[in-house]
C-alpha positions, 0 to 999 in steps of 0.5 A: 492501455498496456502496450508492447515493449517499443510503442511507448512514446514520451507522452505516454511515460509522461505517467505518475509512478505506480508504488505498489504494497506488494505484500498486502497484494500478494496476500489479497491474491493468495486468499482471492484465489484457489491454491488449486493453480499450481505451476510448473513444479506442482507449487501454488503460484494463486498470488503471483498469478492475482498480483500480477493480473492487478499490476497489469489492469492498473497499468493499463488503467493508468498508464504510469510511467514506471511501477515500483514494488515495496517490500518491508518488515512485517512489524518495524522493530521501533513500532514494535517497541513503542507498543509491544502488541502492534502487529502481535495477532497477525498469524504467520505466513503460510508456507505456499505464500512464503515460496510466492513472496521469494519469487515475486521480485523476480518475476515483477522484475520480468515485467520491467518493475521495480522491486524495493525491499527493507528488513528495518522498515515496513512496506508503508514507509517506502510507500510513502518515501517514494511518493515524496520523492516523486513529488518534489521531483514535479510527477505524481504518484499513485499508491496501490494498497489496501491500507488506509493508513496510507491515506496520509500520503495523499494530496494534489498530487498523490492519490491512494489506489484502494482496492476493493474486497475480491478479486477486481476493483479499485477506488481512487482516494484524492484529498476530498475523499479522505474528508469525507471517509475520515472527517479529518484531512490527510495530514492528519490521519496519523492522528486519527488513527491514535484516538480511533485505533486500528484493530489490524495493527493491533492498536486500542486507541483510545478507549470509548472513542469512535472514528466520529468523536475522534473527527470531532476532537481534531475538528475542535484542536487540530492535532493530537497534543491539542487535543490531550492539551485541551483534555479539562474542556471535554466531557468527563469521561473523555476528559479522563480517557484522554489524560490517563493513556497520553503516552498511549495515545502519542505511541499510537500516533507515532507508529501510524506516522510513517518513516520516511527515507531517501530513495531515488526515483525510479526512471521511466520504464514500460512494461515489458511484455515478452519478459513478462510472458517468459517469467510466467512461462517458467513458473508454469503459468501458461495462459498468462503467458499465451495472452502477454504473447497475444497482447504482443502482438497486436499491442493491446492487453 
C-alpha cells in the first residue's frame, strides 16, 4: 500500500530499496502509451505518465523503504571503445521523449524519489551500485528493469523486478530463476552473455552458440577464460570459434560486466502524495493528480 505522507511507521519503511532504470521505464511508458495525452503546454507527458503509475503499483506492491531512480549514458564511452558497435543500432531519442527524460527528475523528486544521474556510466552500472551498497549495509534491494543483464546483481538478497511486455506486469527474478532462464547462476551472467550474445546491445557472441551450448560450456568450465582455456576439448567447430574471437569473447564479457561505484545509500523516505499530485498537476496531468488528492485522503492508492 502506498500510504499518505505521515502514516509511515518504521516497520513499514523497514522495506528494500527500489533502484529504478528510469530510462528504460520511460521508453516502455512512451511506447505503451499514446502520445495523445498531452499536458498542460500541449506536450506528450504518455511516459511521465506510464513511468510514474509503475513506480506507484511497485511501491504499493512492495512497500520499499525508499526509491531511487537511475539515469545514465546511454552508450559508456569504455563499452564503446571495447567494441565499436555496442549500442551502434539504437535510433535516437524522439524529440517528445527528450522533453519527458528532462522533466522526470523533477517530478520522481515531487514524489519524494531519489534521482541519480551520470554522463560516464550507464543506468545499469549505478543499478548495480546502489544494490551493493544496499546490501553491505544489511537491506535488500529490488532492482526494476527490463534488462536481463541485471540479472547478475541477483542474490539472497537482490531480486530483479522484470517488467512484463504492455503496460501492467512484473516478475520477480530471485537466484533460482535466473538458473532456470540462463542455465547459469548469477555470477555468471556476464559470462553468458559474452558466448550467447545480446542483439540489444549490439553483441555477436560467439558465432554458432546459442543460450543452450553457451550453459553447456559454463557447466563444464565454470567461467569464460576456462572455457576459451579448454577451447582443444570441445568440438571442431566450437573448438575453432572459441580460439579465433578470444579477444572478442573477453570484450563481451567485460562490457556486460557492470561498473561498480561508491554511492551513499539513500535513507528511507515515503512517497509523498500531496507533492506527487502538485507536480502532476503542473504537467497537466490532472486525473493522476485528482487520485494522488483522493488516495490522500482516505490513505490508500
Amino acid at each position: 500500500m502506498v500510504r499518505a505522507r505521515g502514516d509511515y511507521s518504521p516497520a513499514a519503511m523497514a522495506g528494500p530499496l527500489l533502484a529504478v532504470d528510469a530510462p528504460f521505464l520511460l521508453y516502455r511508458s512512451f511506447f505503451a502509451l499514446p502520445d495523445s495525452i498531452l499536458g498542460a503546454d500541449r506536450r506528450p507527458v504518455n511516459a511521465l505518465l506510464g513511468a510514474t503509475n509503475v513506480l506507484l503499483r511497485i511501491a504499493a506492491d512492495r512497500s520499499p523503504r525508499a526509491i531511487v531512480t537511475c539515469f545514465g549514458s546511454d552508450a559508456a564511452d569504455y563499452r564503446v571503445s571495447l567494441f565499436p558497435s555496442y549500442h551502434a543500432d539504437r535510433p535516437p531519442v524522439p524529440d517528445a521523449l527528450a522533453w519527458q527524460f528532462e522533466h522526470a527528475p523533477a517530478m520522481f523528486a515531487a514524489f519524494g524519489w531519489g534521482s541519480e544521474t551520470s554522463d560516464e556510466l550507464e543506468a545499469d552500472d549505478l543499478l548495480g551500485s546502489f544494490a551493493t551498497v544496499e546490501t553491505q549495509a544489511g537491506g535488500r534491494a529490488l532492482i526494476v528493469t527490463g534488462d536481463r543483464d541485471m540479472y547478475q546483481c541477483v542474490s539472497e538478497r537482490v531480486s530483479v523486478l522484470l517488467l512484463k511486455s504492455g503496460i501492467s506486469g512484473f516478475e520477480e527474478i530471485e537466484p533460482a530463476g535466473v538458473k532456470r532462464l540462463y542455465g547459469v547462476t548469477p555470477e555468471l551472467v556476464p559470462d553468458f552473455i559474452a558466448l550467447r550474445g545480446d542483439p540489444s546491445d549490439g553483441l555477436p557472441g560467439a558465432a554458432g552458440i546459442g543460450p543452450k551450448t553457451a550453459a553447456e560450456l559454463l557447466g563444464r568450465h565454470g567461467s569464460l577464460d576456462a572455457v576459451i582455456a579448454g577451447a582443444d576439448g570441445e568440438r571442431p567447430r566450437i573448438a575453432a570459434t572459441l580460439k579465433d574471437s578470444a579477444s572478442d569473447l573477453r570484450a563481451f564479457k567485460e562490457i556486460a560486466t557492470l561498473q561498480l561505484v561508491g554511492l551513499g545509500r539513500p535513507p528511507d523516505r515515503e512517497t509523498d502524495l500531496p507533492g506527487g499530485a502538485r507536480a502532476a498537476r503542473e504537467l497537466g496531468l490532472n486525473r493522476l493528480a485528482e487520485r494522488l488528492d483522493a488516495a490522500n485522503t482516505v490513505g490508500d492508492l
